[in-house]
C-alpha positions as CSV (number, residue, x, y, z in Angstrom):
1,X,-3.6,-31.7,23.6
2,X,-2.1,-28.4,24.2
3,X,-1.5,-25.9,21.6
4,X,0.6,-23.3,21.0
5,X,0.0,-20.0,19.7
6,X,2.1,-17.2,20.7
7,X,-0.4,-14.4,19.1
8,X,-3.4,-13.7,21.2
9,X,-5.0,-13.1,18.2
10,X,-4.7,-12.1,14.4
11,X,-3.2,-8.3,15.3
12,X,-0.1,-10.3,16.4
13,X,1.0,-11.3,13.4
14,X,1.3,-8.1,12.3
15,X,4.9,-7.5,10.8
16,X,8.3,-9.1,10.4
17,X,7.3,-9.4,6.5
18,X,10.0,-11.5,4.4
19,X,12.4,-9.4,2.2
20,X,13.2,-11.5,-0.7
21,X,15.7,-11.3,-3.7
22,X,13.7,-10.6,-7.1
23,X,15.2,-12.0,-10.0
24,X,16.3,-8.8,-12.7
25,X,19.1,-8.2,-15.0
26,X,20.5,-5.5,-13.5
27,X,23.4,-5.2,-11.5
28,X,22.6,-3.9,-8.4
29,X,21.1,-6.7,-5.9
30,X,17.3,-5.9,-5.3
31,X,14.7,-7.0,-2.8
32,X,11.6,-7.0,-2.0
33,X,9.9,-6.2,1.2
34,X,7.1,-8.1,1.1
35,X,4.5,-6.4,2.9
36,X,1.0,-7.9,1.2
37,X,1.7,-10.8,3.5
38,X,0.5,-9.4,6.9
39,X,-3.1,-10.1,7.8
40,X,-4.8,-7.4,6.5
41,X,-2.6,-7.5,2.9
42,X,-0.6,-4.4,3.3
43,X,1.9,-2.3,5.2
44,X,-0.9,-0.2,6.3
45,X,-1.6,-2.8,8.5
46,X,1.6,-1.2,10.8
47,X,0.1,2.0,10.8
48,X,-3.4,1.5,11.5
49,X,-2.7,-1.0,14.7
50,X,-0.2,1.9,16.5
51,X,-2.5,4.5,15.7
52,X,-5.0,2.9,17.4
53,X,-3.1,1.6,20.4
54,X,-1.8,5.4,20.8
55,X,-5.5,6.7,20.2
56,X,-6.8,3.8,22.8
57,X,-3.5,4.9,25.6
58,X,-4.3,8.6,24.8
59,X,-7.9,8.6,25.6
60,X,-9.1,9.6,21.9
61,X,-10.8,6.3,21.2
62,X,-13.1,4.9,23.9
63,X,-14.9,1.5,24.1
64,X,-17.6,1.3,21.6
65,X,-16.4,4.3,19.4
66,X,-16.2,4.8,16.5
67,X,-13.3,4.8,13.7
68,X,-13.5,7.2,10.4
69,X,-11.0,7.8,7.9
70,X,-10.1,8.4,4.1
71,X,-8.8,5.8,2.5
72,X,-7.7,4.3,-1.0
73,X,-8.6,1.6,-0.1
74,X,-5.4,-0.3,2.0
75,X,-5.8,2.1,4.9
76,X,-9.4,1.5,4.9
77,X,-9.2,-2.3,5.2
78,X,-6.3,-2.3,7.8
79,X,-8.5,-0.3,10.4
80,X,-11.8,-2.2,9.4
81,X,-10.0,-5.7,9.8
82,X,-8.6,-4.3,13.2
83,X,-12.0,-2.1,14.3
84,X,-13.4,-5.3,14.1
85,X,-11.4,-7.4,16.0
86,X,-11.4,-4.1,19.0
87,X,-15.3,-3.5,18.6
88,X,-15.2,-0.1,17.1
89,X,-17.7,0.6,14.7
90,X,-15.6,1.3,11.1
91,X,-16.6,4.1,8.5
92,X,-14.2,4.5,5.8
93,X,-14.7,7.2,2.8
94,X,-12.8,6.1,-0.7
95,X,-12.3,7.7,-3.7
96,X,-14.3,6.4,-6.5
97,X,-10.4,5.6,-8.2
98,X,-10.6,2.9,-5.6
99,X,-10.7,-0.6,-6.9
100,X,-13.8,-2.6,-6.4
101,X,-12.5,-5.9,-4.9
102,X,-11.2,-3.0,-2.3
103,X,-14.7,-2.2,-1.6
104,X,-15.6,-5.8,-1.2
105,X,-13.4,-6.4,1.5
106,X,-14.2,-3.1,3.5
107,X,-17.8,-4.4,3.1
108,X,-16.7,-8.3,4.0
109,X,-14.8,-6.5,7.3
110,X,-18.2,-5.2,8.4
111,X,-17.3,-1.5,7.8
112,X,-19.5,1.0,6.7
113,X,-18.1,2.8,3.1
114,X,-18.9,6.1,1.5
115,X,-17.6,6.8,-2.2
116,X,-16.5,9.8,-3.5
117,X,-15.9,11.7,-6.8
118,X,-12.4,11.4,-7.8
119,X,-11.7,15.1,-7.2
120,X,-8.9,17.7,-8.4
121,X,-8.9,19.4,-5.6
122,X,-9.3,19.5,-1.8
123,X,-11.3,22.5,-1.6
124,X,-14.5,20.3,-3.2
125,X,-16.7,19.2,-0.4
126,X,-17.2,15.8,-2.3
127,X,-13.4,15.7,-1.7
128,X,-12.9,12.2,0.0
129,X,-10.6,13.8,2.5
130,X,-13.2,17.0,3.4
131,X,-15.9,14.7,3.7
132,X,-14.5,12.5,5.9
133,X,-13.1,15.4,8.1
134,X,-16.7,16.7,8.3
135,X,-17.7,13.2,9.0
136,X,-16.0,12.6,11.6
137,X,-16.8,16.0,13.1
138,X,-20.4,14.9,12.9
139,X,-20.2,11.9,15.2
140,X,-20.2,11.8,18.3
141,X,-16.9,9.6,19.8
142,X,-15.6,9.5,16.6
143,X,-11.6,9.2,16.2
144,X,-10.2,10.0,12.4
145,X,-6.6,8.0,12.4
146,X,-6.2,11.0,9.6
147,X,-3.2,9.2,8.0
148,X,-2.0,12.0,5.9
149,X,-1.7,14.4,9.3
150,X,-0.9,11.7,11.9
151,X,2.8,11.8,13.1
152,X,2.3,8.4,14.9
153,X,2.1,7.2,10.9
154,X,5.3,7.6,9.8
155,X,6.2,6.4,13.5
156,X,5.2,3.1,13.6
157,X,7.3,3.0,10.4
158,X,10.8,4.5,12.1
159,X,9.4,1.7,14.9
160,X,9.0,-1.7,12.9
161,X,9.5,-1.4,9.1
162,X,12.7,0.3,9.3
163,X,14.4,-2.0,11.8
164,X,13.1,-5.0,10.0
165,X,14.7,-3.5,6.7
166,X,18.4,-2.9,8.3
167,X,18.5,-6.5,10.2
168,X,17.0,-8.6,7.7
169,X,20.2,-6.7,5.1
170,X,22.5,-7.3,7.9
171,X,23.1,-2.9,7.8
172,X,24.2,-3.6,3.9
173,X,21.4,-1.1,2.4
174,X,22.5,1.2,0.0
175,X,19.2,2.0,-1.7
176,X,15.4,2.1,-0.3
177,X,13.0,2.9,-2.3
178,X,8.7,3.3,-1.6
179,X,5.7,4.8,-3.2
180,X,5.1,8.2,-1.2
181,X,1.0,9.1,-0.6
182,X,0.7,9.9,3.4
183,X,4.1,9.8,2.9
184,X,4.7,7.7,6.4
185,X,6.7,4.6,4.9
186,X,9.6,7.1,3.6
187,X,9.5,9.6,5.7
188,X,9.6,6.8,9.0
189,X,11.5,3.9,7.3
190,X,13.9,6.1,5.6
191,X,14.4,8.3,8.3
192,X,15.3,5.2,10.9
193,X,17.4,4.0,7.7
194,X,19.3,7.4,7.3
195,X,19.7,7.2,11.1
196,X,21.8,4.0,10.4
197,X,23.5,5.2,8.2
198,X,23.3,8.7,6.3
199,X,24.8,6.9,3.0
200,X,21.9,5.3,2.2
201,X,19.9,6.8,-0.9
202,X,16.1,7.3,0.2
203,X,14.0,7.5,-3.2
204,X,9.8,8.2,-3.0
205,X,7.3,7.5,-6.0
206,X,4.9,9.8,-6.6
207,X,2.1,10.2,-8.9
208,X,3.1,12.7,-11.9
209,X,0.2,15.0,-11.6
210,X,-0.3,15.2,-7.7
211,X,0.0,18.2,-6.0
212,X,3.9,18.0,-4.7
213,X,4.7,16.5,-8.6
214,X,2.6,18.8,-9.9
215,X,1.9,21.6,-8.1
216,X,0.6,24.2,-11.1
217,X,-1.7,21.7,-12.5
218,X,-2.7,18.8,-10.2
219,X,-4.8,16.7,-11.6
220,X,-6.6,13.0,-10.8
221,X,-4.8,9.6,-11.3
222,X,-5.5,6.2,-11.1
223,X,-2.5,5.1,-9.5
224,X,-3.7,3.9,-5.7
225,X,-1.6,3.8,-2.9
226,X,0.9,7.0,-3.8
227,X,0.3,10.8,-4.6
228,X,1.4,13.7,-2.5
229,X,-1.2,15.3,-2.5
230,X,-1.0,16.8,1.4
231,X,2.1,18.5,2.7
232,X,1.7,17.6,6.8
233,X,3.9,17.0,9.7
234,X,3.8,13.3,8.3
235,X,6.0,14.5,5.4
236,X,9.8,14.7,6.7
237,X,11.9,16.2,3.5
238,X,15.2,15.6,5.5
239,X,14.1,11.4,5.2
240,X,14.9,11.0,1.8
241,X,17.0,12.2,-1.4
242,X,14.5,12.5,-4.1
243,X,10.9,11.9,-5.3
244,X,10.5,10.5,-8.7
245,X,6.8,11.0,-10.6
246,X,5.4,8.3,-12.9
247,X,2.6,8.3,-15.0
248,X,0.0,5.9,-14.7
249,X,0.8,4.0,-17.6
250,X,4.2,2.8,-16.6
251,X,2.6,1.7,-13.1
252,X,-0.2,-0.5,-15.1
253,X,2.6,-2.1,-17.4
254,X,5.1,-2.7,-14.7
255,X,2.4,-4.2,-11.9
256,X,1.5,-6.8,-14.8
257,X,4.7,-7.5,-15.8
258,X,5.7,-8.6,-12.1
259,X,2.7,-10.7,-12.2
260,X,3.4,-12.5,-15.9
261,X,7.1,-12.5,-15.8
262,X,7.9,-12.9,-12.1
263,X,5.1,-14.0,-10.0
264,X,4.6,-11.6,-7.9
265,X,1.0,-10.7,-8.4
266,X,1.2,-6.9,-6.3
267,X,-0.5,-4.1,-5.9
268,X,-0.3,-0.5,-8.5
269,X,2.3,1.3,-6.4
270,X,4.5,-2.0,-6.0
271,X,4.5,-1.2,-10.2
272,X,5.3,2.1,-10.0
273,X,8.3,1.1,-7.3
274,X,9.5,-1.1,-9.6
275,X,9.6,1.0,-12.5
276,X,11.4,3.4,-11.1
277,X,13.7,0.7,-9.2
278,X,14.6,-0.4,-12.7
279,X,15.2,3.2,-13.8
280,X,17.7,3.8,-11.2
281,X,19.2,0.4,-10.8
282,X,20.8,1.4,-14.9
283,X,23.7,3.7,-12.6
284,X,24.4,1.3,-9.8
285,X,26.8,-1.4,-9.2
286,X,27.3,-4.9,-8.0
287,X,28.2,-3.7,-4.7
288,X,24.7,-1.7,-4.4
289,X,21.7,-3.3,-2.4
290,X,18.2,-1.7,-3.1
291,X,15.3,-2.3,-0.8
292,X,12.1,-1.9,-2.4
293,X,8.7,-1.9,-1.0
294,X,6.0,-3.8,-2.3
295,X,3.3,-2.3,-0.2
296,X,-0.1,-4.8,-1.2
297,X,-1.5,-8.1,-3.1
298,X,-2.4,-7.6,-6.6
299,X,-5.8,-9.6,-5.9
300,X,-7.1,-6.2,-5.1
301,X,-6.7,-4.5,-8.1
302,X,-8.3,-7.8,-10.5
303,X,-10.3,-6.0,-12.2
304,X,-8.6,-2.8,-13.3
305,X,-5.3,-3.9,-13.9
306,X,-5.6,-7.5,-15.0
307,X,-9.6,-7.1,-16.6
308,X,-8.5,-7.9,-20.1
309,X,-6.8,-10.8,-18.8
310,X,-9.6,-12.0,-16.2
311,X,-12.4,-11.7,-19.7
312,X,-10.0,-13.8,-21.6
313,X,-10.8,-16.8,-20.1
314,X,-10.8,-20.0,-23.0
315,X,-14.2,-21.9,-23.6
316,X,-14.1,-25.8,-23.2
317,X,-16.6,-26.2,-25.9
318,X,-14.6,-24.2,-28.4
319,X,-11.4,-25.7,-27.4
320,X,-13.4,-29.5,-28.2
321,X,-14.6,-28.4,-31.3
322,X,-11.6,-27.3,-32.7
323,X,-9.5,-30.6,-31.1
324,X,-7.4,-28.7,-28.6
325,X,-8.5,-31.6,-26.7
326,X,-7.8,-34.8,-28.0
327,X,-10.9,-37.4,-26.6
328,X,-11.0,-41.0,-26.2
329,X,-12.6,-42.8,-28.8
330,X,-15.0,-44.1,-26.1
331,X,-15.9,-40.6,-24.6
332,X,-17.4,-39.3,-28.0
């Protein structure tokens, strides 16, 4: 029997994510792009599979290299998933912010992981980002993706995400709006979107005590997945209209409440998108269509969002002894 598969493997699935309508009372009509359905679980899937094709073209990854980068976590599991399936050895470094079920999978990919202290600053050599830098420079063959510098990161973005976004609204976009860490979803998406059409309001989400939010007192956050916390080439100011901060807290409460109230069980900055999404969807109209990004699956965030809810599971021997269960006479 013949079968047909028009992916030569997993990396071709990669993409075209559904963008679907969440239910809100709110005027403005809002959707979801939602990205924890590629293969890896997250948008960072894009970014990590064209920065390695361009690394692969370009000569700065060889057969049997070696792939190291810094990672929250998403990032991370993208390249490992992909490193794999290439046959490059995968070393990714994480904060120790990073959730552990994010560890797991790195570790279930096969790559190699290094934790760091959640540092304030960049200048700390326990830094995640200055220890992987200094990794990297201490293997031989070793290519560091280096998200947060990489211009092909917000290009793969301006290349996929941001076409996908203005087909699948049929060019009716009036609002995007994305968490903003490397900063390539808003400054690649919303530039192909501005490109469209200049009308359209690009909003980023940024941690409230990174270095851009700020800059006078940065400090740590728990928050994964946004925080400006490097101003690179990856970072285009002219892509979008503002950057809103948010506090940890309202990312926690919002990322459950799309879990409990909507089903969507997403990831912490998919929270703090939609906390801000709701903010700004008070001053828009019926006519408005807002785009927002949810950028990763909840599953790997279990045990620091939803822990209280994941030890509050009932006992059947309490719920017999105090008849919850009503038994058959026969049974007892």
């Amino acid at each position: 029997m013949a079968i047909r598969n028009k992916f030569k493997n997993i990396l071709g699935s990669i993409g075209n994510t559904p963008l679907m309508r969440l239910d809100f009372a709110v005027k403005p009509t809002i959707l979801a792009k939602l990205e924890m359905l590629n293969p890896g679980g997250s948008l960072k899937d894009r970014t990590a599979l064209h920065m390695i094709e361009v690394a692969e073209r370009t000569g700065q990854l060889k057969p049997g290299g070696t792939i190291v980068e810094a990672s929250s976590g998403s990032q991370g599991i993208s390249l490992a998933m992909i490193g794999k399936v290439k046959g490059y050895r995968v070393i990714i470094v994480v904060p120790d912010r990073t959730a552990p079920e994010k560890v797991a999978v790195l570790r279930a990919y096969g790559a190699e992981v290094y934790m760091c202290p959640n540092t304030d600053s960049h200048d700390d050599p326990r830094n995640y980002h200055t220890f992987t830098e200094n990794l990297a420079r201490s293997i031989p063959g070793a290519f560091m993706p280096n998200q947060y510098f990489n211009k092909e990161n917000p290009r793969a973005h301006y290349l996929s995400t941001g076409p996908e976004i203005w087909e699948q609204t049929e060019g009716k976009i009036t609002h995007f709006i994305c968490a903003a860490g490397s900063c390539g979803v808003i400054s690649g998406a919303g530039r192909y979107l501005k490109d469209q059409n200049p009308a359209v309001k690009v909003i980023g989400v940024d941690a409230a005590t990174s270095l851009y939010s700020s800059p006078n007192d940065p400090k740590a956050y728990m928050v994964e997945g946004i925080g400006i916390d490097v101003i690179s080439d990856t970072f285009d100011a002219t892509a979008f209209d503002v950057i809103v901060p948010i506090q940890d807290g309202d990312a926690f409460a919002m990322t459950k409440r799309l879990a409990m109230e909507h089903g969507y069980l997403v990831g912490l900055s998919s929270g703090a998108v939609m906390h801000v999404a709701l903010q700004q969807a008070k001053t828009m109209t019926e006519d408005d269509v807002m785009v927002v990004m949810f950028g990763d699956s909840g599953r790997n965030y279990l045990s620091k969002v939803f822990a209280d809810e994941v030890k509050n599971v009932k006992s059947v021997e309490a719920a017999l002894e105090h008849g919850v269960v009503r038994m058959p006479a026969e049974a007892k």
